[in-house]
Structure formats: C-alpha cells, structure tokens
C-alpha positions in Angstrom: -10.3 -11.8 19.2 -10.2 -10.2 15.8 -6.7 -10.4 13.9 -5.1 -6.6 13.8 -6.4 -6.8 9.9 -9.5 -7.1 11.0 -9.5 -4.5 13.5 -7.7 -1.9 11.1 -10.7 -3.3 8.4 -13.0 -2.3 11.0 -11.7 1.3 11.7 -11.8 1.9 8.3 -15.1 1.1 7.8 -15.9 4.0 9.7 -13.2 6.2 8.1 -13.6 5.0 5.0 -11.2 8.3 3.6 -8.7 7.6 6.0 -5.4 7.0 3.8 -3.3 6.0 7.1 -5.8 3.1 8.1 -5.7 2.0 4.0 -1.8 2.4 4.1 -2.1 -0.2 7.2 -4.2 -2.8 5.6 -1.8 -2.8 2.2 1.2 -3.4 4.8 -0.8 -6.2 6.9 -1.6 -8.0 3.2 2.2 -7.4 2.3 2.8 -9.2 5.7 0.7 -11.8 5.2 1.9 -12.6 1.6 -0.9 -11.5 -0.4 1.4 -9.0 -3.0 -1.8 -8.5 -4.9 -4.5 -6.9 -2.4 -1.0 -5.0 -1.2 -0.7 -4.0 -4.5 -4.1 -2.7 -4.6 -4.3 -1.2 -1.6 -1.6 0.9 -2.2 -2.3 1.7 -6.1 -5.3 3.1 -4.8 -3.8 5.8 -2.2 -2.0 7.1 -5.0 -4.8 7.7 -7.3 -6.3 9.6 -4.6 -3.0 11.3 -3.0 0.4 11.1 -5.6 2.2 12.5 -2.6 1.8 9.8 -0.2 5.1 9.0 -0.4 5.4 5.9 2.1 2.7 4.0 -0.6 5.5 4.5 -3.4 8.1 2.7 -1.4 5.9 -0.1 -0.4 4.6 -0.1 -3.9 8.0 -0.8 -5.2 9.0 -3.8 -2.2 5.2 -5.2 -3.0 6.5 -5.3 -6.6 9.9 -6.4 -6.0 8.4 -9.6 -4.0 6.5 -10.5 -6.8 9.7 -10.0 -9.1 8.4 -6.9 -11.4 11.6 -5.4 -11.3 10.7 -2.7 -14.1 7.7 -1.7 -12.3 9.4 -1.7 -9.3 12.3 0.7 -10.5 9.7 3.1 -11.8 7.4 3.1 -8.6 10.5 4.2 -7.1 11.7 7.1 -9.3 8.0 8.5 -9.2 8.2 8.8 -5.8 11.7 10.0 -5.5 10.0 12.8 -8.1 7.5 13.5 -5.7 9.4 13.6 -2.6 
C-alpha cells in the first residue's frame, strides 16, 4: 500500500500546478524529518504564489528545526506583510 507521500506524489503528478497537493508533500517531508526537500517544497510555492500564506509559516518552523533563526524570523515577517 503506497505511503500517503506517495499517494499525494502521485496526485500531483497529474496536477502538476496544484499548489495544495505541493503544500502537502513539503508538510509530509517536514513530518518525516527531511527540513531540506520541506524547505524546497515550500520555497518553491512562493516563487510561484507570494500570497500562499500557510507556506510562509511552515517555511519559518522548517527553518526553525534546522536552527536558522534569522531566516526564520524574516520568513515570518514576509508573510505577516502579505497577510
């Protein structure tokens, strides 16, 4: 049975625009650990939509985990600018 990453990896294969089902994936790597595909993940729905706000908080916890408090703090006050 395919892992829920898997599933949501599948999905957006054939929604490949579908910034929920990328917001999903960066939470199921932040889940499992893996800050930097998170990171990516996320970085990469706000090139495409700065006013996704959920992806600035994450952004900020993903960078908190890996102890870039700086970046974290900005993160943060960009998306409390945007919201």
């Amino acid at each position: 049975m395919p892992t829920r990453l898997e599933q949501l990896q599948q999905m957006l294969l054939q929604e490949p625009n579908d910034e929920f089902l990328q917001y999903a994936i960066a939470i199921e790597y932040f889940s499992a650990g893996e800050m930097q595909k998170a990171v990516d993940g996320l970085e990469k729905i706000l090139v495409a939509n700065k006013n996704y706000l959920a992806a600035y908080y994450q952004l900020g916890k993903c960078y908190e985990a890996q102890n870039k408090i700086t970046e974290a703090k900005n993160i943060y006050e960009r998306g409390i600018t945007i919201a």
